[in-house]
N, C-alpha and C positions, 0 to 999 in steps of 0.2 A: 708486535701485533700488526697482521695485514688489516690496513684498513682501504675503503674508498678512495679514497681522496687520495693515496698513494699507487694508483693503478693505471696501469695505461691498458685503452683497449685491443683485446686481441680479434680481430677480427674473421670467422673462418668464411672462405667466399670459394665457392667451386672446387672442393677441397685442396685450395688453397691457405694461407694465413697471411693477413694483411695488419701490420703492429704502424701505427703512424705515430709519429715520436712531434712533440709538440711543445712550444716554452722551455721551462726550465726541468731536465729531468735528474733530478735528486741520485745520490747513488744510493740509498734506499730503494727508491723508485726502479730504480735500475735492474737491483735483485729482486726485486719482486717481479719488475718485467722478465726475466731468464727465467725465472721456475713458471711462469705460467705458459710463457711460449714452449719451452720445450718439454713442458706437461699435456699440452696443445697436442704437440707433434706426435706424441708415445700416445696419446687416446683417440687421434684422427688418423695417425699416418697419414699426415698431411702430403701433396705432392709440392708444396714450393712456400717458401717463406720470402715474401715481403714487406723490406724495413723500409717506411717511406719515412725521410727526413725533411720533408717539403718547410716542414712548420719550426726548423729551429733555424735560431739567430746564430746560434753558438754551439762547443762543442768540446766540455774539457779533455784533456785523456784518458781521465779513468773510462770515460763512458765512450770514447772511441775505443778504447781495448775491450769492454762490454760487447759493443756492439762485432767485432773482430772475432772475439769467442764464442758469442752467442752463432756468429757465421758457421764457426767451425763445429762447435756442436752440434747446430742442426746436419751438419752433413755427416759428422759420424751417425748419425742418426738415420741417415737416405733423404733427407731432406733439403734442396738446396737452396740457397739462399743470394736475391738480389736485394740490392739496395739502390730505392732511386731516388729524386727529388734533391739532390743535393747541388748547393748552392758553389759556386766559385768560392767563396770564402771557408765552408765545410771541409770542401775538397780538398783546399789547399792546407788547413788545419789537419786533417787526418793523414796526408802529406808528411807533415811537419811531424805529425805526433808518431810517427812510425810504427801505426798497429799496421798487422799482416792482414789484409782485405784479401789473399791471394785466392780463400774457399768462399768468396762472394762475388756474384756478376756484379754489374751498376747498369745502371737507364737512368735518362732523363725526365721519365713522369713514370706514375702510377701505370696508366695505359702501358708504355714498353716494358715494363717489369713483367706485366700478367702475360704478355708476348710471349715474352723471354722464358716462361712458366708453362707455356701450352695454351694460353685460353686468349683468344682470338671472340671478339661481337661483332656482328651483324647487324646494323641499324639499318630498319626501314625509314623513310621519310613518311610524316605526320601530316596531314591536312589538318588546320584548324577544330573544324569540330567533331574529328574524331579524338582529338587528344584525351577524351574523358572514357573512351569506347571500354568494354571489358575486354576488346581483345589486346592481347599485348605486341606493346608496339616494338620493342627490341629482343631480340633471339641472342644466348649468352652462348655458344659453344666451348665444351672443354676438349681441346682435342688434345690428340696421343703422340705425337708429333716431338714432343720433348722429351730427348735423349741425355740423360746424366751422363758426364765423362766420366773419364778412368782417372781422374787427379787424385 
């Protein structure tokens, strides 16, 4: 039975998908992250899937070949997939764990992923007291600029 508390958030942003993986994730947890992401994917036709690992300590193998599969799914899908946020120790665990990363980019942060995706911001600088104004203060561009390879 899916419940709450066993969900991780899928995030849809610029139609993009932003999944941030966080503490301990369950391989329960797991399967329930794959069917919604890539139920995500087939009802948005999303253009880019971002796994950000920022928040974990660790990293078994079941759930590095999760995340490996879920990479390659979404790309038989048209969907591609970056993973960023990951730590030297992740890294070198996923290393070690021998899943095929080869249908996933990597970046260093959130920011270089949505890069790496097409979508590029534009921050103006704020004076103090307009920080409350209604007009808005940053411009999000999704540009077209990202080009899927032939892999």
């Amino acid at each position: 039975m899916k419940t709450f508390e066993n969900r991780i958030p899928v995030i849809q942003l610029w139609q993009r998908i932003v999944v941030p993986l966080q503490g301990d994730v369950t391989d329960e947890t797991a399967a329930f992250l794959v069917d919604d992401v890539l139920r995500t994917i087939r009802d948005t036709s999303a253009a880019g899937l971002v796994i950000d690992v920022t928040g974990m300590w660790t990293m078994d193998s079941h759930l590095c070949h999760v995340i490996a599969n879920l990479a390659a799914a979404a790309r038989l899908m048209g969907t591609p997939t970056v993973i960023c946020g990951m730590s030297a120790p992740i890294a070198m665990t996923l290393q070690t764990m021998g899943a095929d990363f080869r249908l996933a980019q990597t970046a260093l942060t959130l920011e270089d992923a949505l890069e790496r995706l097409g979508v590029s911001a534009v921050v103006s600088e704020l004076e103090p007291e307009d920080a409350f104004d209604d007009a808005m203060p940053e411009t999000i561009t999704s540009t077209a600029s990202f080009a899927k390879s032939a892999d």
